[in-house]
N, C-alpha and C positions, 0 to 999 in steps of 0.2 A: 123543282127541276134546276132551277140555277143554282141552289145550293150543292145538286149531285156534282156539276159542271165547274165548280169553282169560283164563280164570276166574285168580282169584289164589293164589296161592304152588303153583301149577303143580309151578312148575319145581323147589321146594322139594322138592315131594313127589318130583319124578321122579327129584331126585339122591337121594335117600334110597332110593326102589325101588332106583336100580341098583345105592347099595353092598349093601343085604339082601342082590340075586343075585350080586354077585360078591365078596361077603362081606368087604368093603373097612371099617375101622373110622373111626367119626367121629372127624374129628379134634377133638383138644380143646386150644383155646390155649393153656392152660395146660404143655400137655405135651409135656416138654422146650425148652421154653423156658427159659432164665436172662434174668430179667428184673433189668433194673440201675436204680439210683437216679437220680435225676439228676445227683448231687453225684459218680457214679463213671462216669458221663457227660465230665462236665465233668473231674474230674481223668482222666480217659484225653484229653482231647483238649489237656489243657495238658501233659502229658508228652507226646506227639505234638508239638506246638507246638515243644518244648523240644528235643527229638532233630530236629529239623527244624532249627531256629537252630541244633544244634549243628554238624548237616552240613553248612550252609551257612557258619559262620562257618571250619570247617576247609577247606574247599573253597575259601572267598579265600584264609585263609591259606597254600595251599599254591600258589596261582595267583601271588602277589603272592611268593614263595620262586624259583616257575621266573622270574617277570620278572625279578627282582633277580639272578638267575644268569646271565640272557643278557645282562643290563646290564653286569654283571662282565666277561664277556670284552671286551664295548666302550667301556669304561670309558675307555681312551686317545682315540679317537675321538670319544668324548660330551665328554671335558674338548677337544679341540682345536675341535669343534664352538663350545662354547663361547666361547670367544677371537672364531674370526670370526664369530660374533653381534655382539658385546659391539663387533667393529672398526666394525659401519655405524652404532652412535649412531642408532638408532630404537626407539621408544619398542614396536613389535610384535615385534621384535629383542630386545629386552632382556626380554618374558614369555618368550620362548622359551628364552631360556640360563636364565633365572630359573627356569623348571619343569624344565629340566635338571639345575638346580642341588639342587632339592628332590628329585628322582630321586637323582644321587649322593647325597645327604646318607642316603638309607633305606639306599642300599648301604651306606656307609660304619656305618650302626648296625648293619646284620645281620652284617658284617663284623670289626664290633670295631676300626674303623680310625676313629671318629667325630674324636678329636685332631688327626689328620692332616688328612682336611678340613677342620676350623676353621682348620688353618693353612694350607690354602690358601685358604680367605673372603680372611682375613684381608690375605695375601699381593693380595688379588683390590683389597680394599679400597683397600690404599696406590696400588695401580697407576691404579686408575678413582679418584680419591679426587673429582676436579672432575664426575664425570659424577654427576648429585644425581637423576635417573631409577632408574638403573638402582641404589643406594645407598636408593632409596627402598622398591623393590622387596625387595629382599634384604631391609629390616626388616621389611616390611609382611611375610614368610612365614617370617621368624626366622631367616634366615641371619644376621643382622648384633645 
């Protein structure tokens, strides 16, 4: 009836009747709770943070491992690519062998072959020496 009627803390009272009859214990916030600082807040979510950048920086790492692997077997290919870029003397042409170029060069450092590259820049260099585009290019991204 006094629930029909409005009256206040009703509903207080009614939960409290029904744990009495089903003999349900009040809960008490306190209990079992582990209650944390904020300062162990905060350092649980910077070690969070941290195992996260760390999965993430191994997951390029192993991503940019399989690319350089499948680059390896085309490796012939990507250097003859390069040539007839480098043959039509355009300037959209010449980023393209140019980002090729930086492509082989990571192979070449994951491979331990970085020497041998430089000798063929270098070999790249005397051949194109009059093309000042493409000689531009190769410093501007530290081929040259």
């Amino acid at each position: 009836m006094k629930l029909a009627t409005g009256e206040i803390n009703v509903g207080i009272q009614l939960v409290n009747r029904l744990r009495e009859l089903f003999k349900i214990p009040k809960s008490d916030s306190n209990h079992d709770v582990h209650r944390r600082s904020f300062s162990q807040l905060l350092e649980n979510a910077n070690e969070q943070m941290q195992q996260r950048q760390q999965r993430e920086k191994l997951a390029a790492q192993q991503e940019k491992i399989r690319k350089l692997q499948v680059l390896a077997k085309n490796q012939d290919k990507v250097w003859s690519d390069i040539y007839k870029l480098l043959e039509f003397k355009q300037s959209k042409t010449y980023d393209q062998a140019v980002a090729h170029l930086v492509d082989l060069r990571e192979l070449a450092e994951y491979q331990g072959k970085l020497e041998e590259f430089k000798a063929s820049i270098k070999q790249m260099q005397k051949s194109y020496s009059t093309r000042t585009g493409l000689l531009s290019r190769l410093k501007k991204v530290g081929l040259l």
